[in-house]
N, C-alpha and C positions, 0 to 999 in steps of 0.2 A: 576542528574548530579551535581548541585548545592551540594546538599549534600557529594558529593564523593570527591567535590573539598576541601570541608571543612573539613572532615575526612583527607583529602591528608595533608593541611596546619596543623593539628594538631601533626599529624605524624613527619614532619619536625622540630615542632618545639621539642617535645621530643626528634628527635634522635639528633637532636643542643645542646639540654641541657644536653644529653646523655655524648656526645663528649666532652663538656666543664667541666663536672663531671671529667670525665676521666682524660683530660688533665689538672686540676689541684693537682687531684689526684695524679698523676704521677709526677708531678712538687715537691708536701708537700713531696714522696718518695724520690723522689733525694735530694732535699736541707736537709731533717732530715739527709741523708743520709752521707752528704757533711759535715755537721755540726758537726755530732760526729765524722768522721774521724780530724778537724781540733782539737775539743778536746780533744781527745786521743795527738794527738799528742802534742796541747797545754801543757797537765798533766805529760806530759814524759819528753817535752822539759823545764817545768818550767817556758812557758812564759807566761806572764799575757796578752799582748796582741793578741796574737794569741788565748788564751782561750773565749774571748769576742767576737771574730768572730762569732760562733754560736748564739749567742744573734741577733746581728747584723743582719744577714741570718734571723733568725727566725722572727724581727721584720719589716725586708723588704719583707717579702713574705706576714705577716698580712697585712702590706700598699698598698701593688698590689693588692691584693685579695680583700679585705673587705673594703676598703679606708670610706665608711661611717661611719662603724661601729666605725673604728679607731679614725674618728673625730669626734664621740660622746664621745667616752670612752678616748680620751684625756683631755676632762675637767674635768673626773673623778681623773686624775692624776695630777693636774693641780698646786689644793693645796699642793701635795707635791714634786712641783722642787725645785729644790736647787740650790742657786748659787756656779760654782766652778772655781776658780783661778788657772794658768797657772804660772809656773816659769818665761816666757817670758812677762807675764802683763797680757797675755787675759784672755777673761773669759766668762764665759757663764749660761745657766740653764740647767742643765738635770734635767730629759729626755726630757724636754719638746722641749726646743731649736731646737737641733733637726727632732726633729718631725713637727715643724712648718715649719723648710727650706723643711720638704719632700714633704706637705701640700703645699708650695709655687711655691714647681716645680708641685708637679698634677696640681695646678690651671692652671697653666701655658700651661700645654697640655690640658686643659677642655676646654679654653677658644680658643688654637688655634685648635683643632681639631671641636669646634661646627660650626655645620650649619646652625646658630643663624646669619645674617649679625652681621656686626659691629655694624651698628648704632644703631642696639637694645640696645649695651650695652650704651648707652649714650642718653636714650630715658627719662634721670630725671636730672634736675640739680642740685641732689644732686652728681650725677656720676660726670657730667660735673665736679664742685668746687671739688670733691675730686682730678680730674686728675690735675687741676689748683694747687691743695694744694702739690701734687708731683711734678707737674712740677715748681714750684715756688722754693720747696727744692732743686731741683738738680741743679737748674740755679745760686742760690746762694752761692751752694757749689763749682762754679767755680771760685768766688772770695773771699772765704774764707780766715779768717786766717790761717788756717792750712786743705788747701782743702780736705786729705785725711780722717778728722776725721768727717768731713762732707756726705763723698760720704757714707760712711760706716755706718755713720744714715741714709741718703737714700734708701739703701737697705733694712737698717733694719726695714724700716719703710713700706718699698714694704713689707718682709715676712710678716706683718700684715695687711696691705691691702687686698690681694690676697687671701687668707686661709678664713678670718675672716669675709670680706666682700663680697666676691663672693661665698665661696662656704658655705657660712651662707646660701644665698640665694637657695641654691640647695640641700642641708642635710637636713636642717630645713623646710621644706615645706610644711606639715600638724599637726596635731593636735597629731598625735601621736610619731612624730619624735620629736616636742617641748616635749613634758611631757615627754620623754627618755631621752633627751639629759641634763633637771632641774632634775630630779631622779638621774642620774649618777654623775651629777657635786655636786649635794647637798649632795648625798654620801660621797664622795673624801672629802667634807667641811667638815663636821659634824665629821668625823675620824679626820681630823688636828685638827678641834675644839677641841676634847675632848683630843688630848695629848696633846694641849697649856693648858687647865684648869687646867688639871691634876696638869703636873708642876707646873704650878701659882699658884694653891692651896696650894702645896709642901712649897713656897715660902712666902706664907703669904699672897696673891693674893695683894700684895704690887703695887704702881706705879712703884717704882725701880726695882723691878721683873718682871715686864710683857717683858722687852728686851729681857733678857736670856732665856723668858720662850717661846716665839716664835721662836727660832730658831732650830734647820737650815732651817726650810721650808718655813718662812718669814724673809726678810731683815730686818726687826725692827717692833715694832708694831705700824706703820702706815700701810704698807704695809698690815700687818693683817687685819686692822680694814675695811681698803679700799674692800678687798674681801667681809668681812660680809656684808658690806654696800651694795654692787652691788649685793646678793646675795638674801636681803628682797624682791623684785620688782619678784623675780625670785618667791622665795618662796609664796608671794602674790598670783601669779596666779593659782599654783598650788590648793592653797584654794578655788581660785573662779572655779576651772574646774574641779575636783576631789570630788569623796565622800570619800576621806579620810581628809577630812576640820579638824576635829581635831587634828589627826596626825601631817599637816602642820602647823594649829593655835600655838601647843607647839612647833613646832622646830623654825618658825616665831620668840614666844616668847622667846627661848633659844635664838636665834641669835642675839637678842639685851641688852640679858643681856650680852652676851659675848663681844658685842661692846661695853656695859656700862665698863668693865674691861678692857677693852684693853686699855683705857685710851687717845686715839685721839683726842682732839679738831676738828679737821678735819672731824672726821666721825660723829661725834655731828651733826656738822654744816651741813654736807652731808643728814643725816637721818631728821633731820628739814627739808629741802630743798624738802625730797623727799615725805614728808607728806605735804607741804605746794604747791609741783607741782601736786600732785594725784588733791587737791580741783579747783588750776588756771587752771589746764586741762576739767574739769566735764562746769568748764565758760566761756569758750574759751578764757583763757586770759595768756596762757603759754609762748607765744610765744612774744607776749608784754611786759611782765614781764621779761624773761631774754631778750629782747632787752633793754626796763628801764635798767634794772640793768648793762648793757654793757655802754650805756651812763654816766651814776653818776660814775663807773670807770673812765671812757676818762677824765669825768668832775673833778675827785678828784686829777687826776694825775696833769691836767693842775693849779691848786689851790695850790697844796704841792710846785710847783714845780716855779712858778712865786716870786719872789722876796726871792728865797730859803726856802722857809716857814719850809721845811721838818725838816729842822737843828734844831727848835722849838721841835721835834719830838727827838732830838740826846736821848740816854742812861745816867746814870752814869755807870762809868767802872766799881765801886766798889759793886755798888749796884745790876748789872745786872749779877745774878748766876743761878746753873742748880737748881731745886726742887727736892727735892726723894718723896716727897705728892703731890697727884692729884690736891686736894684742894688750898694747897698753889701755885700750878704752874697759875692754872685758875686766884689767887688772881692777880698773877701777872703780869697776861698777860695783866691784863685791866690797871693795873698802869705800864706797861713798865719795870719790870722788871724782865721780863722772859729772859733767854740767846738765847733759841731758837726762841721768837717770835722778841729779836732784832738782832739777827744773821739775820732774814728771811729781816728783815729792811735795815743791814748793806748791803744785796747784792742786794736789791730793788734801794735801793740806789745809786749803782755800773752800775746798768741796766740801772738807768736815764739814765745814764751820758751819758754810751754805745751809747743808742741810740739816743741822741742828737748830739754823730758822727759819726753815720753811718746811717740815717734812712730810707733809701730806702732799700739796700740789704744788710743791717746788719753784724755781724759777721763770720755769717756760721754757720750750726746746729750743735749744737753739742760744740761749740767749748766756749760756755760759761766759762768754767771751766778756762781753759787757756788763757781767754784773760784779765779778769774781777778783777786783784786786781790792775792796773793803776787805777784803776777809784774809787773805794773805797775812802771814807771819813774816815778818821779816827776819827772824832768826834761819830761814829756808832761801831766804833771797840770792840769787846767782846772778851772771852777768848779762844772761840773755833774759831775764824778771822782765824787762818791759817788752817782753814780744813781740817781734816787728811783724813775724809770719803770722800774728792771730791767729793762732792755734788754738786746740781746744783741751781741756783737762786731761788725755791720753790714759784712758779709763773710758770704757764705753760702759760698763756698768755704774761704776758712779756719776760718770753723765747724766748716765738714765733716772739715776737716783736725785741729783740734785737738780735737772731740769726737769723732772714730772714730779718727785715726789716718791716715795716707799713706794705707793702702791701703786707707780707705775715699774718701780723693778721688781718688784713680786708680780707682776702680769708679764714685764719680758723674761724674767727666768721661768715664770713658769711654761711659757709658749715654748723655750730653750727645751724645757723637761718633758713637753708633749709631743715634739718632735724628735727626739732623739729616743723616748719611751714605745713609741709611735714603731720607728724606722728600728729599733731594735727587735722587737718583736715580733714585726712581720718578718725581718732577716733570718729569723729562725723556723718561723713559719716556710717558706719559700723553702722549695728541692735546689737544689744545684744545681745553677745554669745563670743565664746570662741577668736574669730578673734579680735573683739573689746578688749578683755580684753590681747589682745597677745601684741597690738598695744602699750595701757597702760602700759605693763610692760616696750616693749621696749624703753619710752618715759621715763621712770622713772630711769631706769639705765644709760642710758645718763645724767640726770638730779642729777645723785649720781655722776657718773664720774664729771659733767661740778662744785659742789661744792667742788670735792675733789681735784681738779687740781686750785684751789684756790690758796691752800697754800703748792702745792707740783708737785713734775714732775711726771705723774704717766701715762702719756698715752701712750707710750712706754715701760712702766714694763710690764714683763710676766702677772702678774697677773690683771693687769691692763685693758691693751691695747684690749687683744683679744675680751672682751664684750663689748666695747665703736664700736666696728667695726662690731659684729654681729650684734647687737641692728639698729644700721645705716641701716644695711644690711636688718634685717628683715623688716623696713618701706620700704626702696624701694622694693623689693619683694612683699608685700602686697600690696602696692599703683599701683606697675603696677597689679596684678591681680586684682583689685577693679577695673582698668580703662578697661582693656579687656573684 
């Protein structure tokens, strides 16, 4: 009987998967179906937008169907969105943009459809400070300068949460969904890679050339360098879990000669950082060291900023110009007269000021851009001062600080010190194997993101944002299965 029960339950379940064959079978027949009739008619009618319909259909049906698949093979894609502007202002990234708001509403029904209580999901307090780090933005953007441009980083800052951090958690869950998901994205890289060089080459792999030669799939080459950079930790492990160690050891090594050309001060300083966090990790001292270095901040600002000291620090106007040489830019960053490292000054500046009038709930996110030339010194003033790029303060911490308020950067540094207190500790916990060395990567990519938002806003960019949130994502995931 026993047995007959068990032949019965097997039965069922093939004629289950029979049925769900069928019916999306029947589904991919009607939508192709639906699709060429709308471009037929598209092609007749001359309209472009009704031609893209099909497209559309085609890639909403892979997203119902496949949803995993789709959020592997979007970071394959990743490296080449592109920014695109609106006659009305707006603007966005395709394809990818998209694709994350679809990513944002599955989370959204994964998370209300499981039979997971709630409280599981707030079973770390790195959860907890994330919600605190949401709820901190949205409360703030009700007394914003300009509330709506606030609420609108809010959200956009849910679409990265949701996607990146929860369902990192759920895609990514073994050994072979990790090395899928580092193949497909390293892919997608390596292809940008080699048509940025290309160009560059074209160009005379010049400093003045690497702008042009990154576009349209990176915003400038910061933006570049930042991807390679988050990309090594990735690559790293692949070496250490794969017998294709060679393989990855040259593309490892192509990846930094490419960051050598990209020409970043930033991703310099990033790549030190991420070789200097692998060694504080191995001694348990990761996590004390960027606390150190959070304090000597607090402490530098309070010093610059006592008896105006910083003014000490002013430009000459005539002297502070752009470089077309890599060489001569570095010369002159350390004697002060780079445009861009005292541009980065001139708006640090502007941020004191900021938040020595607002420093509880700040500006409102986002709203940097538009509040911040009152405050400006003009003893710091440069020739790019009226910002054609509208950019932003190039400081994500004092961003933080001057569009939420203090005690919105004491909620994101602290979430910074839960996560990486977090991810250090179970790293040692962990025997040696491929779990441990998961843990290290995703310690290290944080630790690239936390140097490269130094001296730039980058945790919010496409390219940016989405690994700073998986990386989060796969320590809590690991740490709760370590504790189970």
């Amino acid at each position: 009987m026993l047995g007959e029960s068990v032949c019965g339950e097997r039965v069922m379940i093939l004629l289950s998967n029979i049925r769900v064959y069928h019916l999306s079978k029947s589904i991919f027949y009607f939508t192709s179906f639906a699709a060429l009739i709308l471009l037929i008619f598209g092609l007749y009618l001359e309209h472009e937008a009704l031609m893209l319909v099909p497209l559309l259909i085609a890639v909403i049906f892979l997203l119902i169907l496949w949803p995993k698949q789709c959020y592997l093979y979007f970071f394959g894609i990743l490296p080449f969105s592109i920014e695109v502007y609106f006659r009305n202002g707006l603007g966005t990234d395709l394809p990818t943009e998209p694709l994350i708001l679809f990513f944002f509403a599955w989370a959204i029904l994964i998370l209300a459809s499981s039979q997971t209580k709630v409280i599981t999901l707030f079973d770390s307090p790195i959860i907890l400070l994330l919600c605190a780090h949401l709820f901190w933005i949205f409360f703030t953007a009700i007394y914003a300068q300009y509330p709506f441009v606030s609420f609108k980083f809010f959200f956009a800052k849910l679409w990265y949460v949701l996607p990146f951090f929860f369902l990192s958690q759920k895609y990514l869950f073994g050994k072979d969904d990790v090395q899928k998901w580092i193949r497909i994205f390293l892919t997608g890289l390596v292809i940008s890679v080699l048509y940025v060089m290309i160009r560059h080459f074209g160009s005379g792999m010049s400093f003045s050339s690497i702008g042009p030669s990154v576009s349209p799939f990176y915003r400038n080459h910061v933006n570049y360098a930042a991807l390679l950079t988050i990309s090594l930790p990735l690559c790293w492990l692949m070496i250490r879990s794969t017998r294709h160690k060679w393989g990855y050891t040259a593309l490892l090594t192509s990846l930094l000669i490419a960051i050598y050309f990209s020409y970043s001060r930033a991703a310099f300083v990033a790549v030190f950082l991420v070789v200097t966090g692998s060694f504080l990790l191995k001694f348990r001292a990761l996590t004390y060291s960027v606390l150190f270095a959070m304090v000597i901040g607090v402490l530098s600002v309070f010093y610059f900023s006592k008896d105006n000291r910083y003014l000490h620090l002013a430009p000459n106007y005539e002297s502070t110009v752009a470089h077309t040489k890599f060489v001569n830019l570095v010369e002159a960053t350390y004697k002060m007269e780079d445009i861009s490292t005292m541009e980065r000054l001139h708006r640090w500046v502007a941020g004191f000021n900021m938040l020595g009038e607002r420093p509880l709930l700040g500006f409102g996110a986002n709203n940097f851009y538009f509040t911040y030339r009152p405050y400006t010194n003009n003893s710091f003033q440069t020739y790019v001062s009226n910002n054609p790029d509208k950019s932003g303060i190039h400081n994500y911490y004092l961003m933080t600080a001057v569009e939420q308020g203090i005690p919105g950067l004491l909620i994101f540094l602290s979430l910074i010190l839960a996560i990486l207190y977090t991810g250090e500790q179970l790293y040692h916990r962990l025997e040696k194997g491929f779990d441990k060395n998961l843990v290290h990567m995703a310690l290290m990519v944080l630790v690239a993101v936390l140097g490269l938002i130094m001296i730039n806003d980058l945790v919010e960019a496409v390219k940016v944002g989405p690994f700073f949130f998986v990386a989060a994502g796969i320590i809590v995931r690991m740490n709760r299965d370590y504790l189970d």
